[in-house]
C-alpha positions in Angstrom: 42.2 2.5 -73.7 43.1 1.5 -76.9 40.2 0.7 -80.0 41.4 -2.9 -79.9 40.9 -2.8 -76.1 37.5 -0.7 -76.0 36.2 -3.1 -78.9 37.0 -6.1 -76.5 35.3 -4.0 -73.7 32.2 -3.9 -75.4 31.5 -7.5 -76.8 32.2 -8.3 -72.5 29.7 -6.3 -71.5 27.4 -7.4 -74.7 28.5 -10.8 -73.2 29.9 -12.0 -76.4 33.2 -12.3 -75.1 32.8 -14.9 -71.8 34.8 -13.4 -68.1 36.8 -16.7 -68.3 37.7 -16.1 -71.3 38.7 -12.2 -71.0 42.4 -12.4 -70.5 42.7 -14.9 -73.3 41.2 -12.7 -75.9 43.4 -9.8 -75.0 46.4 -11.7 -74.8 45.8 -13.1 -78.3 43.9 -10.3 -80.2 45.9 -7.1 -78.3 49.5 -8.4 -77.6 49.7 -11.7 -79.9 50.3 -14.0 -77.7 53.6 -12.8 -76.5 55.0 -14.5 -73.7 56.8 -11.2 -72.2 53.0 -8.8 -72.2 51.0 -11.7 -70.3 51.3 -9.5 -67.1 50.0 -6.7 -68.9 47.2 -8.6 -70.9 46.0 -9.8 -67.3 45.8 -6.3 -65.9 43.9 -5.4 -68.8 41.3 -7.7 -68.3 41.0 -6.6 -64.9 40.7 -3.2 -65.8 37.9 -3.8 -68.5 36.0 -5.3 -66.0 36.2 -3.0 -63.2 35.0 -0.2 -65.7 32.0 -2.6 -67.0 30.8 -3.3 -62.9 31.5 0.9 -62.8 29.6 1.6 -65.9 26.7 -0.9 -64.3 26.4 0.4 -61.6 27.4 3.7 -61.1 29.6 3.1 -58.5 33.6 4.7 -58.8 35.9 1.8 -58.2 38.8 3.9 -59.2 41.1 2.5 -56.4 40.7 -1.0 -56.8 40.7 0.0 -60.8 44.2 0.9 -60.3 46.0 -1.1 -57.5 47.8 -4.0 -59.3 48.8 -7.2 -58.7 50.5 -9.3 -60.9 49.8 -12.2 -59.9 49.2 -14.4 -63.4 51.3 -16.6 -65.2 51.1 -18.5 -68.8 51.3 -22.5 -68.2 52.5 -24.5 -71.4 53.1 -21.4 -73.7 49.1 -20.8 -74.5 47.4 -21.4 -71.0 46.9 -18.2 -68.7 46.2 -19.3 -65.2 45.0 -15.5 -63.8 45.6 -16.0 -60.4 41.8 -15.8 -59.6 38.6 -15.6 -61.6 36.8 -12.2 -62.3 39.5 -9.6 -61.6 38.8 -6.4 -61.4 42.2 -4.8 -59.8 43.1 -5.7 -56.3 42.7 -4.9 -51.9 45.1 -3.1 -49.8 45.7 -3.9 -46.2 48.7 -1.9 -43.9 51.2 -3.9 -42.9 53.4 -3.1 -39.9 56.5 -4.9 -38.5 57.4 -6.3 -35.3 60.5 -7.3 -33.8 63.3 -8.3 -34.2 62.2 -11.6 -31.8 64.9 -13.9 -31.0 63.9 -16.8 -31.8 65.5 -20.5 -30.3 63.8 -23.0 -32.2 64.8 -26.5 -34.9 64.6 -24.0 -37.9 64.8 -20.3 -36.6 67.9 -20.3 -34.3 68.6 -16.0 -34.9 66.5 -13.0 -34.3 64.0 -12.1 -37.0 61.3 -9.3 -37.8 57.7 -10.3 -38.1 55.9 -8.6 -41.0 52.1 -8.2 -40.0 48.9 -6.9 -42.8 46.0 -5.8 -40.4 43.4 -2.7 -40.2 43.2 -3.2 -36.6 45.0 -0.6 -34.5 47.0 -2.2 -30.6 48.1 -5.1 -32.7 51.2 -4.8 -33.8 52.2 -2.7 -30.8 51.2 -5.7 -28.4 53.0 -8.2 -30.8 55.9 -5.9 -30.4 55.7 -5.5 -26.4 55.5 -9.6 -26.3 58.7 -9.6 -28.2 60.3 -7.3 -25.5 59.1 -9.4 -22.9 60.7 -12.5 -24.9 63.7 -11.1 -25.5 64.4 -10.0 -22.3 63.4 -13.5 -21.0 66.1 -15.0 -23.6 64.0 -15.9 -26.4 61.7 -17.9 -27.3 61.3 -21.6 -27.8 59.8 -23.2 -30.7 59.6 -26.4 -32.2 57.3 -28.5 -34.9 56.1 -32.1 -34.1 53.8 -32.8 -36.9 54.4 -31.9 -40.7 51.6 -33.2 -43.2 48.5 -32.6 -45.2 44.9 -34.5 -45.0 42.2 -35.2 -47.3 39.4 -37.8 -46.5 37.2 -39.2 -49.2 34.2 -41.3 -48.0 33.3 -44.2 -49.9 30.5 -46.6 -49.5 30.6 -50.2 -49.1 27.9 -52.9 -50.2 27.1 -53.7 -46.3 28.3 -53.1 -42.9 30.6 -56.4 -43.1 32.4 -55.4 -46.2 33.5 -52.3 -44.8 34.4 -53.6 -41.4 36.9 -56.1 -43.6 38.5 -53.4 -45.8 39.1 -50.9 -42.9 41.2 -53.9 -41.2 43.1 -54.4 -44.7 43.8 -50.7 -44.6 45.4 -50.6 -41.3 47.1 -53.8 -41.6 47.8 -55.0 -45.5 51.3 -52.7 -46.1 51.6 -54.4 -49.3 48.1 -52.2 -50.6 49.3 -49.3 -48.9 52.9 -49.0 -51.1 50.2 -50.4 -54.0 48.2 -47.0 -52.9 51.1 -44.8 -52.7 52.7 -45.1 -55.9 49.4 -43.4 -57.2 50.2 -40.0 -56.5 52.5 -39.4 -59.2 53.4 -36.0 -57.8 56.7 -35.9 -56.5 56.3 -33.1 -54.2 53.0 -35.3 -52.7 54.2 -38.2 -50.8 51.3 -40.3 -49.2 52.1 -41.5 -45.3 49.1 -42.6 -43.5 45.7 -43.7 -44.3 43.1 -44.2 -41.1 39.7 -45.5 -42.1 36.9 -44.7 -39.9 33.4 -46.5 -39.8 30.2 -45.7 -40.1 27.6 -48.2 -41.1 28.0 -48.4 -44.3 30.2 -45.6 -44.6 34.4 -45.5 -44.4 35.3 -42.0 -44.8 39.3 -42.1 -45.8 41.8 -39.4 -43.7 44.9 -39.7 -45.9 48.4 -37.7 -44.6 50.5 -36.6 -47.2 54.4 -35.3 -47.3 53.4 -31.9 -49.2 57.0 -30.3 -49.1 57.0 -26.4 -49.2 53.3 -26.3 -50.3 50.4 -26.0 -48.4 49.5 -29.0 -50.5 45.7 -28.7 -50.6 45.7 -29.3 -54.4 48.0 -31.8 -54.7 46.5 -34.2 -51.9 43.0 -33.7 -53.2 44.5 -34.8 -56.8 46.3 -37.5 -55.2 43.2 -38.8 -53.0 41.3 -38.7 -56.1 43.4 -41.0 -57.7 44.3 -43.1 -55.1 40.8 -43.3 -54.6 39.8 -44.4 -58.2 42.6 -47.1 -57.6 40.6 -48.1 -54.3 37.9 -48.4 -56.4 39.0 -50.2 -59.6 39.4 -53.0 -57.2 36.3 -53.1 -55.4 33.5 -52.5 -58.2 30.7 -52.8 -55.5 31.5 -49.8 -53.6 30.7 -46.1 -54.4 32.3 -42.6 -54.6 30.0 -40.0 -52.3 32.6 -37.3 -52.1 36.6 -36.9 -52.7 36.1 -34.6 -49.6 34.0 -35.5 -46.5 35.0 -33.2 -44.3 37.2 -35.6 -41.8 40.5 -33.8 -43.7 39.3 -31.3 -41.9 39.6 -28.1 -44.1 38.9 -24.8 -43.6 36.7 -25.6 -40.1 37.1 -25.6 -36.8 37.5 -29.6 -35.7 38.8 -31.5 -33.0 40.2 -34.5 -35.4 43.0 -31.6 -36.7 43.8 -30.9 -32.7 44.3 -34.3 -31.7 46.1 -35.6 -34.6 47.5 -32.3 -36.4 46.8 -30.8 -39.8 49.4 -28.8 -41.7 52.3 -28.2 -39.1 52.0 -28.6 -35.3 54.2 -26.1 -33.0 54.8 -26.0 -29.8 56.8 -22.9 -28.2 57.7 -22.1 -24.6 59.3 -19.2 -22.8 59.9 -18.2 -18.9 59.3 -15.0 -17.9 61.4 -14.0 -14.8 59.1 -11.3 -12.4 61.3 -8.8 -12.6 60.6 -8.8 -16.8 56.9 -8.9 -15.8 57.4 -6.1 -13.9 59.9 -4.3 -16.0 57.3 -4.7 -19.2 53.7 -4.3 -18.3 51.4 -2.9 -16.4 51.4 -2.6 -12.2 49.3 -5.6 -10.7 51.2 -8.4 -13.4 53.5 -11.1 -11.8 53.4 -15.2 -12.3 49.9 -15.2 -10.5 47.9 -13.1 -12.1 49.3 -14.3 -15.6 47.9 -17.9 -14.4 44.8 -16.8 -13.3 43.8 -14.8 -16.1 44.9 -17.6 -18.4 43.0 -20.2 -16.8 39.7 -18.4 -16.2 39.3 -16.7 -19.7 41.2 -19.4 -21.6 39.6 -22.5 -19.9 37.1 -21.7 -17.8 34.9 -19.2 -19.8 36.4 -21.6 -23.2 34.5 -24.6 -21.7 31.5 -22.6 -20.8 31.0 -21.2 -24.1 31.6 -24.4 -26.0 34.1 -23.7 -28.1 36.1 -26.2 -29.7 39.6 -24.9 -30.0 39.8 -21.6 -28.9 41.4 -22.0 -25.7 43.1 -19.0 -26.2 43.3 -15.0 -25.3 43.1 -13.8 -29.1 45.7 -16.0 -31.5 43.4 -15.5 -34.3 44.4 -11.7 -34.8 48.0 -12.8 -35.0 47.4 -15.7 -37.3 45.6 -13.5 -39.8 48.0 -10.7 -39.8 50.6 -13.0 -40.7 48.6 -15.0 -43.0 47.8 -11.8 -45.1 51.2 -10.7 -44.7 53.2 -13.6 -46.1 50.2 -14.3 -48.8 48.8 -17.5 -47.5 44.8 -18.9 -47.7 43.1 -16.6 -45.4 40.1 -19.3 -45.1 43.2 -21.4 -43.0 43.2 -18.8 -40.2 39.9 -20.3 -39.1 41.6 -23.7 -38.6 45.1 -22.7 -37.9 44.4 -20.6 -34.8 43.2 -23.6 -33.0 45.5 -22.6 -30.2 45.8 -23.5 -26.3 48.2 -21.4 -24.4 49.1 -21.8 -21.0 50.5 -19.8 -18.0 52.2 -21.8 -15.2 53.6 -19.8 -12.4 56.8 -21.0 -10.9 59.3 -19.7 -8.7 60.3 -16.4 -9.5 58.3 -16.2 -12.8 56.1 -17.7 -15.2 56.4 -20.5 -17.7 54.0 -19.5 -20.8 53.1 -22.2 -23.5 51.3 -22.2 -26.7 50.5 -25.4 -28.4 49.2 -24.6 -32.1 48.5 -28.0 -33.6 46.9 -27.1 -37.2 48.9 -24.4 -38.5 48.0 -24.8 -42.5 50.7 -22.4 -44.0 53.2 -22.7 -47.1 56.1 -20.7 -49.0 55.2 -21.9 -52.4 51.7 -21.3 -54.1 48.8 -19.8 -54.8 49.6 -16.2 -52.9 53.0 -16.6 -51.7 54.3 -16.5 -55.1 53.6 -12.4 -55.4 54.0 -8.8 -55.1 54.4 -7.4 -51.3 53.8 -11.5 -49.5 57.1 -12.5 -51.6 59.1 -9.6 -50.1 57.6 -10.5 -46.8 58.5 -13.9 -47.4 62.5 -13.5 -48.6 62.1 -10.5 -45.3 62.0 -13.6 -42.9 64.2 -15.8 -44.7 61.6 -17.9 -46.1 61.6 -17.3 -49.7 63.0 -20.3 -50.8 61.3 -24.1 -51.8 63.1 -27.3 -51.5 64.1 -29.6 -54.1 62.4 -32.6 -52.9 59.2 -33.4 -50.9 61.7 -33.7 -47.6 63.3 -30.4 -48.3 60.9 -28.2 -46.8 62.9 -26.2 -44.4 61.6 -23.0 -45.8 57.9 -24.2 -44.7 59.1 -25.2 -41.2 61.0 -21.7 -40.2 57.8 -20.2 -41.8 55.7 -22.1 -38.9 58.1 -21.6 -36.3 57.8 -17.4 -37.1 54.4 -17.9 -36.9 54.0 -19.0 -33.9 56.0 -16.9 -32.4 53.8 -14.4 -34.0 51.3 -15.9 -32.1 52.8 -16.2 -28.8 53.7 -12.8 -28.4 50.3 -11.2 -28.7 48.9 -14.0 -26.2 51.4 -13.1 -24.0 51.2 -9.7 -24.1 46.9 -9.4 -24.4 47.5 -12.0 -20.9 49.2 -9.6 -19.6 47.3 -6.8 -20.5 44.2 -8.6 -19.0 45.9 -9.2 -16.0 46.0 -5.8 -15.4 42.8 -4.9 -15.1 41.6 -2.3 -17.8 44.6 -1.8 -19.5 43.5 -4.3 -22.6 40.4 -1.6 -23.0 42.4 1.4 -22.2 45.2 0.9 -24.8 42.8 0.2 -27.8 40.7 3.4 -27.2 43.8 5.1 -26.9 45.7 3.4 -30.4 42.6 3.2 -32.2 40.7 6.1 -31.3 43.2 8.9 -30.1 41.5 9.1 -27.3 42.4 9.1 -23.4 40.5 6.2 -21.0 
């Protein structure tokens, strides 16, 4: 460390020298502001910091110290945006690959591999024996039936009869809605719906936005903020409680995101003949015993629990192996592996479904922009962005891998389950060494 550098280090830990403020100061006082060592004046930071939490606490952080990721950039020729706050190096996590899956779907019509970051041994291995199964079977069918981004302010009107009056206007006065619309001045945030909903005095807002490539949860909550001050400009009575009420819904578990979808909503499908059951998995698998298992774990012991979305053998393992793979918001996988699979068996196989209706997921933003999740990205052919708020094709093959993801660890874990102790037996033998 230079003296420049170890002077900076010192007014930071004296606190002279503010965390928010650390890349700024080394940028400017280390590299003078040159554009090309921005990257470099943002590791810095992060490595003056990591030895200030090491040098308070006596704790070696030497890995962390030293993994980088560059994952800063330099907005308007003076602003660093750091990627996050408080840096201090970065976190590793293995990632495996699966397939190639062939996959039939609106946006995905080839076969593709499926890059997966998990600590958890038996994953990837039963993504990979779904994928066997599907491929054999023919592949797999995917498509996506709802494509948009909420956010719901709530808002508070003078009494109960004002509010009543401008939740009708909202659903029926189009000439306030393209009034409304024109606010987000975004161009990659298109607003498509508003549904009021009522309560006393309250009308919390669920707005549905065109988001393009992007996740969008920046650009509708900038958007809903000033749609809403427009909302309110005209209606000087009513009040502002919060820009987010928790109707969008983010980041939660919520039935409003099942019912009328949140992100992207994909639906895939494949029929498994008998002889691939039998061919693949374990003795004591066929159509049956797929249903069965499905029905009572999925459904029955679902309902009895009370969970809300879950309906599912495990799609949130799948979800955030892929999530952490291709760099998306790893708070989403909460939401996004609201998931019901089915297992129908037919005549000479099984028809196996998986609806996943809030799939929250981009290819341009916050981590997707980076190191390893941009090679995973370009990898899966979804390294691209569109041009326009409709050209989001890059977004939609992104879902439709996904949930394929998805589909074949339920599959396989249905399997597995159907087969008595094999689900058990496998993970002591992949994640211990052991023999059941």
């Amino acid at each position: 460390m230079n003296a420049k550098l170890l002077d900076i280090k010192k007014k930071y830990i004296s606190g002279e020298i503010k965390s928010q403020n650390l890349e700024s100061v080394i940028f400017i006082q280390v590299y003078g502001a040159d554009p090309e060592n921005i990257r470099e004046a943002c590791n810095d930071a992060a490595y003056v910091r990591c030895e200030a939490v090491e040098e308070a606490t006596g704790a070696s952080l030497d890995i962390i110290k030293n993994t980088r990721l560059d994952n800063c950039s330099l907005v308007g020729g003076d602003r660093i945006l750091a990627g996050i706050e408080g840096k201090i190096g970065a976190a590793t996590i293995p990632m495996g690959i699966a397939g190639p899956v062939k996959i039939n779907g609106q946006f995905v019509d080839e076969k593709v591999y499926i890059p997966l970051a998990t600590n958890e041994a038996a994953l990837v291995a039963g993504v990979q024996r779904g994928i066997k199964a599907i491929n054999m079977a023919g592949g797999l069918n995917t498509l996506v039936h709802f494509d948009g981004m909420t956010r719901a302010p709530l808002i508070e009107a003078p009494n109960i009869a004002e509010a009543r009056r401008f939740c009708r206007q909202i659903l029926t006065d189009k000439v306030l809605f393209k009034e409304l619309a024109v606010l987000s001045r975004d161009p990659f945030v298109r607003l498509e719906q508003i549904d009021p909903y009522q309560l006393g005095t309250k009308v919390f807002l669920r707005m549905t936005f065109k988001t393009g490539d992007a996740m969008g949860m920046n650009g509708v909550t900038k958007a809903s903020a000033d749609i809403t001050r427009g909302i309110l400009a005209k209606m000087p009575q009513w009040k502002l409680i919060t820009i987010s009420s928790n109707l969008c819904s983010d980041k939660k578990s919520s039935h409003i995101n099942v019912l009328n979808g949140r992100g992207k909503s994909i639906q895939t499908e494949v029929f498994i003949p008998d002889e691939v059951l039998k061919a693949v998995f374990k003795k004591g698998v066929n159509a049956r015993s797929v249903e069965k298992t499905v029905f009572h774990k999925c459904y029955l012991g679902s309902c009895y629990s009370g969970t809300i979305a879950g309906f599912n053998v495990n799609a949130a393992n799948a979800v955030a192996a892929f999530y952490a793979a291709t760099g998306q918001d790893l708070a989403h996988v909460i939401s996004s592996s609201s998931c019901f699979v089915q297992a129908d068996a037919a005549e000479g196989g099984v028809h196996f479904m998986v609806s996943l209706p809030c799939m929250e997921l981009a290819t341009i933003g916050g981590g997707t922009m980076f190191g390893t999740a941009r090679e995973a990205l370009r990898l899966i052919g979804c390294g691209g962005f569109g041009k326009s708020v409709d050209d989001n094709v890059n977004v939609l093959r992104l879902a439709e891998i996904a949930a394929t993801a998805v589909t074949a660890l339920e599959l396989n874990t249905a399997c597995a389950q159907a087969a008595g102790y094999e689900m058990a037996d496998s993970h002591v033998k992949l994640a211990r060494g052991e023999e059941a």
